[in-house]
NUFI-118492 format. One record per residue (C-alpha): residue in one letter; x, y, z. Coordinates in steps of 0.1 Angstrom, whole numbers, padded with zeros to 4 digits, always signed. Layout:
// NUFI-118492
AXYZ...
//
This chain:
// NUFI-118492
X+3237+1347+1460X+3230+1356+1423X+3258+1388+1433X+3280+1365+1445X+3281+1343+1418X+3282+1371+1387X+3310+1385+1408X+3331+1351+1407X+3324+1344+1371X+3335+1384+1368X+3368+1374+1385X+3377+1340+1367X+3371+1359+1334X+3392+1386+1340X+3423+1367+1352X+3414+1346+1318X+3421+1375+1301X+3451+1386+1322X+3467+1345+1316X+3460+1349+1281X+3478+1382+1272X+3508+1375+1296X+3509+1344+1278X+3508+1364+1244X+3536+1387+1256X+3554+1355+1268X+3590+1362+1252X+3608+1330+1235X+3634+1316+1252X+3667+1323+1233X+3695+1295+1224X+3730+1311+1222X+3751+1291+1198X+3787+1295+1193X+3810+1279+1164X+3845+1286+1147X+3840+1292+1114X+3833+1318+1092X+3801+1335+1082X+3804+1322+1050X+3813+1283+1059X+3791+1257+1050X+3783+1250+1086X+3774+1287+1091X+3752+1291+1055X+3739+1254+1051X+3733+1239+1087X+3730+1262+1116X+3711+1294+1107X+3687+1272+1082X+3682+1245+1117X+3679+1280+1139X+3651+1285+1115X+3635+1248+1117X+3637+1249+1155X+3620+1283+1157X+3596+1272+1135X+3586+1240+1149X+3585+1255+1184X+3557+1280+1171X+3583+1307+1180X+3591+1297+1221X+3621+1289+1210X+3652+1317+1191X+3681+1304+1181X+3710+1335+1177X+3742+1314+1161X+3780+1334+1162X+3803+1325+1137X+3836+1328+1141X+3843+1328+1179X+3827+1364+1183X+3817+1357+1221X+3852+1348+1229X+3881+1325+1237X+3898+1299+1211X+3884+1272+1193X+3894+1244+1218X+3874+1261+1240X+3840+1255+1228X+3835+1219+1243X+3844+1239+1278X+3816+1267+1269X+3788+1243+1262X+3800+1223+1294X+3801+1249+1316X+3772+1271+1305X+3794+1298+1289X+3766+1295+1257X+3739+1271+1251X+3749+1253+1227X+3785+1248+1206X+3794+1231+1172X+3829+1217+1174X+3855+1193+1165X+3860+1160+1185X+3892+1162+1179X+3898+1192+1189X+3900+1182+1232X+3916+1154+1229X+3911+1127+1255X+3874+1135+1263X+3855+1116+1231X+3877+1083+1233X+3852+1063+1222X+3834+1089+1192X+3872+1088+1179X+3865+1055+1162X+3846+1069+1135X+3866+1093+1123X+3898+1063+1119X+3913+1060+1085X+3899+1024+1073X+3868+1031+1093X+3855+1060+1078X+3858+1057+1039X+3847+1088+1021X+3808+1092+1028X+3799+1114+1053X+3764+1102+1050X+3775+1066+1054X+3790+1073+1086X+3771+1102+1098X+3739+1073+1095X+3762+1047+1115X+3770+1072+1145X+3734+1082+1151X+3720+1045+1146X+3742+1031+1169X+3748+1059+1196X+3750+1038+1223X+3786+1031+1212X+3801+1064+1219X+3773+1078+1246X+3795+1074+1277X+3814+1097+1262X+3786+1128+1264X+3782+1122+1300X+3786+1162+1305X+3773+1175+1275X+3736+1170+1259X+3747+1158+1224X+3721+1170+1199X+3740+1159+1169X+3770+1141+1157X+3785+1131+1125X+3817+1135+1103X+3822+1156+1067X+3830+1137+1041X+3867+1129+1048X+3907+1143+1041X+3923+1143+1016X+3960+1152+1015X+3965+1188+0998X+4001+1200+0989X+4018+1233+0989X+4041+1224+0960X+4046+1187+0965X+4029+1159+0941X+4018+1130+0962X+4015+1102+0942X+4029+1074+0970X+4035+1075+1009X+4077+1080+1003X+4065+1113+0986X+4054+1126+1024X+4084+1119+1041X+4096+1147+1061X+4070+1171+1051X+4047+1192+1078X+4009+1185+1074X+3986+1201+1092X+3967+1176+1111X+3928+1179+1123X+3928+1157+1152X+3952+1135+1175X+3947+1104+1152X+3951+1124+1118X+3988+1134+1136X+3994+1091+1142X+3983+1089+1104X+4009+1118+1091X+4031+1101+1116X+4029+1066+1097X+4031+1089+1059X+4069+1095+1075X+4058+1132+1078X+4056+1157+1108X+4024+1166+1122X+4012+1203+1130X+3983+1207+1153X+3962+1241+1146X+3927+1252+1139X+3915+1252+1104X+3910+1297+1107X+3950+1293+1111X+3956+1274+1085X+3959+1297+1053X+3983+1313+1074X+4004+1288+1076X+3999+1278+1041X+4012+1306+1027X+4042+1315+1052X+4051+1278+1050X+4049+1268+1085X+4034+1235+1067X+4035+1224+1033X+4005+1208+1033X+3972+1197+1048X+3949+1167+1057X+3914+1188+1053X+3882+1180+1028X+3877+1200+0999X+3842+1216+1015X+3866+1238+1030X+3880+1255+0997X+3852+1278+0991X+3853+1304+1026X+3891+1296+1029X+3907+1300+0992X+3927+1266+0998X+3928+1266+0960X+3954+1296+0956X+3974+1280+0984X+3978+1245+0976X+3987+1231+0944X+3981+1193+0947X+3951+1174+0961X+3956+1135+0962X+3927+1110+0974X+3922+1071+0969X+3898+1054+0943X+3861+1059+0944X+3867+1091+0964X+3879+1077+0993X+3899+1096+1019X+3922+1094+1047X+3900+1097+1077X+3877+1124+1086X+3870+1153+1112X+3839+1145+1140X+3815+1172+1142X+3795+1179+1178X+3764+1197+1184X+3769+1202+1223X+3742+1218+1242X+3749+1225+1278X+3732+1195+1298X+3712+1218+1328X+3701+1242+1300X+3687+1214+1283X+3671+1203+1314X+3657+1239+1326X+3633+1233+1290X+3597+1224+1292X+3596+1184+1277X+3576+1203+1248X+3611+1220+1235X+3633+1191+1245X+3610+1170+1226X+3612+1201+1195X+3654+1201+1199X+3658+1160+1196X+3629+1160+1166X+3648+1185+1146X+3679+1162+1146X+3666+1134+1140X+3677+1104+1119X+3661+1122+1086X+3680+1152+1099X+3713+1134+1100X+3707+1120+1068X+3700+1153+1052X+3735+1170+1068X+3756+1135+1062X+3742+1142+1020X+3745+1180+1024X+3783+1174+1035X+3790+1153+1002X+3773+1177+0982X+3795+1209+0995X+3828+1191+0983X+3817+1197+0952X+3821+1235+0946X+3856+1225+0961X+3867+1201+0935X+3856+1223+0908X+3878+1251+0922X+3909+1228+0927X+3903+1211+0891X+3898+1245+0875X+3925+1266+0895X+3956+1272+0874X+3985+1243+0875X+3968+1227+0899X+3959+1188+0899X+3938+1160+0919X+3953+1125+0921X+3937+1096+0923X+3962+1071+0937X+3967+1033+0920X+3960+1004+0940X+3995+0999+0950X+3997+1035+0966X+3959+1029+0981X+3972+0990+0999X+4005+1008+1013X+3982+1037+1025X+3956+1016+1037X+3984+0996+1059X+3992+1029+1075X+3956+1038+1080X+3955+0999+1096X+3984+1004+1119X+3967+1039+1137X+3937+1015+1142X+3959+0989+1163X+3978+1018+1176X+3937+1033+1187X+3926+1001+1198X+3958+0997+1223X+3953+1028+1234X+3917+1034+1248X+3919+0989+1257X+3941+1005+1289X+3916+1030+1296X+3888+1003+1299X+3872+1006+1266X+3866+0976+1242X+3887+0995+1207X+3887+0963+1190X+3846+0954+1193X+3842+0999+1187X+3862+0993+1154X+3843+0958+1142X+3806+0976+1148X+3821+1007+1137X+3828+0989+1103X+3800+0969+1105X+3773+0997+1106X+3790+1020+1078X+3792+0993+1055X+3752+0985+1059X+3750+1018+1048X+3772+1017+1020X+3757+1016+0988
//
């Protein structure tokens, strides 16, 4: 009997020892990611490989994160939201506005009049009032959404100073409702990626742009354009949604542990972090515009800033009519919309 049980306590030990070092062997499970931009964007430098970093970190190495820049595992930018849906990659960082028709709801933060010029403002509304927009991620797990801190209007070779300065000028347009808002301006909207942009900048496809100055550094926007016009305090003509998709049955397959490690990474002190780290990566863009040879930033009066704000006021109705005939409440989006970014305004 004594035999018997030395041999079982034998047994248990060794296939202790045999758990433990398949368990040390265990490799991590790896998180594709796949974005747009460059290598040397702000979303490449400043927010993805230092979060890869975080995550591994906090998930005592289960989890690797491997991010590609600059569409290096294929297809076109308006593809990502597809990728992340259909389990091409893991995980995507994208544009809203770049599939149009399949965030209705998220649109409403990125509206000129509802966005302002904070991206920490807003970025703090969308994530403390995500039950606005969630219908919207019924196919995607969203790990993180927020906006940069806003457009302004950059200019080839024209001085904006009023809206009857725009008229019958191409602008390159970031989303559906950026194109209503160059629409209103009395100018022609052009629909492209920002990585086409420069491009077009200096062929003159378009003679100007609605982007934020975050993008000046990786993209030289400061050689291309010569004029940079914005409203008082800062304030900007809508912004661009940002979307940290992860694809939902990948998210799923994950032990609770590492859901629980991805949604505590991106949390609401996370969120607050990237919605400051946004308004803090215009800076380096100002200083190049300011500095850059004949060029100039103008702050409009308050006369150009009403007639602006109309226009920005008239895409909102236009919004609001819109998404009403697909079932969704625009008006009551808008009014909490508002409502939650001016809480956080300081």
């Amino acid at each position: 009997m004594k035999k018997i049980k030395k041999s079982f306590v034998a047994i248990i030990a060794s296939l202790t020892v045999l758990s433990n070092s398949l368990f040390a062997n265990e490799k991590p499970i790896t998180l594709v990611v796949h974005h747009l931009h460059s290598p040397k964007a702000p979303t490449h430098t400043k927010f993805l490989l230092p979060w890869a970093e975080k995550v591994e970190k906090m998930s005592k190495g289960k989890i690797k994160v491997e991010v590609f820049p600059s569409m290096t595992l294929g297809g076109k930018p308006n593809e990502l939201y597809k990728q992340a849906r259909d389990g091409v990659v893991d995980i995507v960082w994208t544009v809203a506005g770049y599939t149009p028709g399949v965030f209705s709801r998220t649109e409403v933060f990125e509206l000129p009049t509802v966005h302002k010029g904070s991206s920490l403002d807003t970025s703090v509304a969308i994530k403390e009032n995500f039950d606005l927009i969630k219908d919207d991620f019924k196919k995607t797990k969203p790990l993180m959404v927020y906006v940069h801190a806003g457009n302004a209007i950059h200019s080839v070779n024209k001085k904006i100073t009023s809206i009857s300065d725009l008229k019958g000028l191409k602008l390159r347009t970031p989303s559906r409702t950026g194109g209503w808002l160059i629409e209103e301006f009395g100018a022609e909207p052009v629909g492209m990626p920002l990585p086409a942009l420069p491009q077009a900048l200096s062929k003159n496809a378009v003679d100007g742009a609605l982007i934020p100055y975050e993008v000046f550094p990786p993209f030289k926007f400061h050689q291309l354009t010569k004029y940079s016009t914005e409203g008082k305090n800062g304030s900007r003509f809508g912004t661009s949604v940002f979307l940290l998709l992860m694809n939902k049955d990948k998210f799923n397959s994950l032990p609770k542990e590492l859901q629980g490690v991805l949604e505590k990474s991106l949390n609401l002190d996370m969120v607050k972090e990237v919605g400051q780290l946004w308004m803090d990566v215009e800076k380096p863009g100002i200083k190049m515009q300011k500095n850059s040879k004949d060029s100039e930033i103008i702050t409009l009066d308050d006369k150009a800033v009403d007639e602006f704000n109309e226009a920005g006021q008239r895409v909102v109705e236009k919004w609001i009519k819109e998404v009403s005939q697909k079932g969704i409440d625009g008006k009551m989006l808008v009014d909490k919309a508002r409502e939650a970014i001016n809480k956080n305004t300081k």
